[in-house]
TIBATOR-478615 format. One line per 10 residues: their letters; for each residue x, y, z of C-alpha. Coordinates in steps of 0.1 Angstrom, whole numbers, plus 2048, in hexadecimal, padded with zeros to 3 digits. Layout:
N
a = X,Y,Z  ...
//
This chain:
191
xxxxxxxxxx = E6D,905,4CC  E86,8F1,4B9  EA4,900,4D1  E8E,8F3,4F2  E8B,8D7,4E9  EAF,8D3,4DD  EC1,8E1,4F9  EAB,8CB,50F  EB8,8AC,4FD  ED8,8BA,503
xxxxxxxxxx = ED3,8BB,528  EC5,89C,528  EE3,88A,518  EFD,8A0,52F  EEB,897,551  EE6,86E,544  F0F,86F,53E  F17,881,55F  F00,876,576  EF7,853,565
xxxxxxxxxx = F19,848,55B  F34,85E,56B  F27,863,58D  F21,83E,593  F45,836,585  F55,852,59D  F43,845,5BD  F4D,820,5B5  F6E,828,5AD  F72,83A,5D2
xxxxxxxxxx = F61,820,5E8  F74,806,5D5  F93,81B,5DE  F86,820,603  F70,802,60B  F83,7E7,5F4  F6F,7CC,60D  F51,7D7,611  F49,7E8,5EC  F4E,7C0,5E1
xxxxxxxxxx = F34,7B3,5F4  F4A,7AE,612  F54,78A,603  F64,771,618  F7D,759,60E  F88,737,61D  FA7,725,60F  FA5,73D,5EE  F80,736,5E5  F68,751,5EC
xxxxxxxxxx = F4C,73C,605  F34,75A,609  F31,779,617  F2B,78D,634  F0B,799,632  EFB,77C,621  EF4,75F,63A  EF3,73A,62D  EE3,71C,63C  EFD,706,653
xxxxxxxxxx = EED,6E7,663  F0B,6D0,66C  F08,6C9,691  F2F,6D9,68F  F21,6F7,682  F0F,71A,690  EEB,71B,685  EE4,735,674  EBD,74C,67B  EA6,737,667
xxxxxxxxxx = E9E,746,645  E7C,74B,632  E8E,758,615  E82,73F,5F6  E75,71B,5F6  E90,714,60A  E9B,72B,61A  EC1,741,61A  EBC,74A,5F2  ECA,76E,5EE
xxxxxxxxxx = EB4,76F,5CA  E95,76F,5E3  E9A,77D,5FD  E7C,78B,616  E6B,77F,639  E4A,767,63D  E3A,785,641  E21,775,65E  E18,787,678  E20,77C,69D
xxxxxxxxxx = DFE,770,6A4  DFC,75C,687  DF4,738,68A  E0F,72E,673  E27,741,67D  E21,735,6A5  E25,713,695  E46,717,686  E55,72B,6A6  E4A,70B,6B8
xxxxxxxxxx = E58,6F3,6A7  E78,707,6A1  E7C,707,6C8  E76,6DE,6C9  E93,6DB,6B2  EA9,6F1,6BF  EA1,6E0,6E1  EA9,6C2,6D5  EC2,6C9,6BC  EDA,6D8,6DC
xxxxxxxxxx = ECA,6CA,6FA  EBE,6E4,708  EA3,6E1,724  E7F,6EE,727  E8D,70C,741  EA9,71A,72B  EA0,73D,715  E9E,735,6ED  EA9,758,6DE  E92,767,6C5
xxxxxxxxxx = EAB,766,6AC  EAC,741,6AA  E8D,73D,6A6  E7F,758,68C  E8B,765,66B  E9A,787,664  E87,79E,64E  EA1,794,62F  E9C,76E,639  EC2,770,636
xxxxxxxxxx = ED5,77E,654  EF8,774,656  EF6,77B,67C  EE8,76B,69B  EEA,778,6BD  F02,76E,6DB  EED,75A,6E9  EE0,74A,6CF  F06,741,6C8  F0B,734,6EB
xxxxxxxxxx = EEA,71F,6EB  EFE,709,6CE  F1F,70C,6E0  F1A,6E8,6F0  F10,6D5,6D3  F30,6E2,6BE  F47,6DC,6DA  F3B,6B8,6D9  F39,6AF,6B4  F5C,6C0,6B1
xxxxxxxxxx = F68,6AF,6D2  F75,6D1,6DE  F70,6E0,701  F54,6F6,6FE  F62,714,712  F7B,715,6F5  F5B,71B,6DB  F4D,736,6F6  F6E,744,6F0  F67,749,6CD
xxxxxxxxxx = F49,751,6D3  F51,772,6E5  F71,77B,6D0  F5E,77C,6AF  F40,790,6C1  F39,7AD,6AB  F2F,7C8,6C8  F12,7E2,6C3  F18,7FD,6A8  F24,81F,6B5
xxxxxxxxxx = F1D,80D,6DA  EFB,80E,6DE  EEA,802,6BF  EDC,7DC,6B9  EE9,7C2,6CB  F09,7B0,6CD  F0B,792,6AE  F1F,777,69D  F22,775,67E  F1B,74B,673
xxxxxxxxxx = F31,74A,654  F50,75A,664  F50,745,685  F45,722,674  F65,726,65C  F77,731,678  F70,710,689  F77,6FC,66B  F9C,710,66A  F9F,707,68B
x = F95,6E5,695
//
């Protein structure tokens, strides 16, 4: 019984080294080889600082800046230690609430009339509360308000609007996006 239970132990300290320690270091090692962006956290870096990253969004409310989604992740919202959706359903009185007042600021924050489409995205969280994307449209609904604060034409933002569109993966999946982070710092590099 003594041997069993030995030669268990044994296997149980070989297959903790291998797969606990040596595996993980082997397929970190690659994809740091391989993926040197994206196995960092896909860090981005403005004038030498790192400022974020990709797939993390952050809160911008300068009237120069993209909007991000809004964010119900933490009191505040955009904190990556707490991250998670309101959770309400759409029929729930709070949630209606929010949406609407949401779609009075963003009205009024880019004077916008009571005919023109708000997109979904501008309006509601992400799941994560922390989406570093918004959609086209969402990105062209601002486009007037930026192009004023930053006394720019704003065809030249609708330009950089559709040059830093990220298109649907593999063609046909999701929908084209912007990513905020990349395109506010590209606006601050540029103007």
């Amino acid at each position: 019984m003594y041997k069993n239970i030995l030669r268990s132990f044994l296997l149980l300290v070989i297959f903790t080294i291998i797969l606990g320690f040596l595996y993980p270091l082997l397929i970190t090692g690659i994809s740091k080889i391989i993926f040197p962006y994206r196995s960092s956290g896909s860090l981005i870096k403005y004038e030498g600082k790192i400022v974020g990253s990709e797939l993390i969004g952050q809160n911008f409310t300068g009237e120069q800046y993209f909007h991000p989604r809004p964010s119900a992740a933490g009191k505040d919202g955009y904190d990556p230690l707490s991250s998670g959706g309101s959770n309400y359903a759409p029929a729930n009185e709070d949630f209606i609430s929010a949406v609407k007042e949401r779609i009075s600021n963003l009205r009024k924050d880019n004077n916008l009339e009571d005919n023109i489409k708000i997109p979904s995205d501008a309006v509601t969280s992400s799941g994560s509360g922390l989406d570093p994307d918004i959609s086209v449209g969402n990105a062209i609904l601002q486009a007037d308000r930026i192009a004023k604060k930053r006394n720019i034409p704003v065809a030249e933002i609708n330009d950089l609007i559709q040059q830093n569109t990220a298109k649907r993966m593999l063609g046909f999946l999701g929908e084209p996006k912007v990513n905020v982070l990349k395109l506010n710092l590209l606006l601050d590099n540029l103007y």
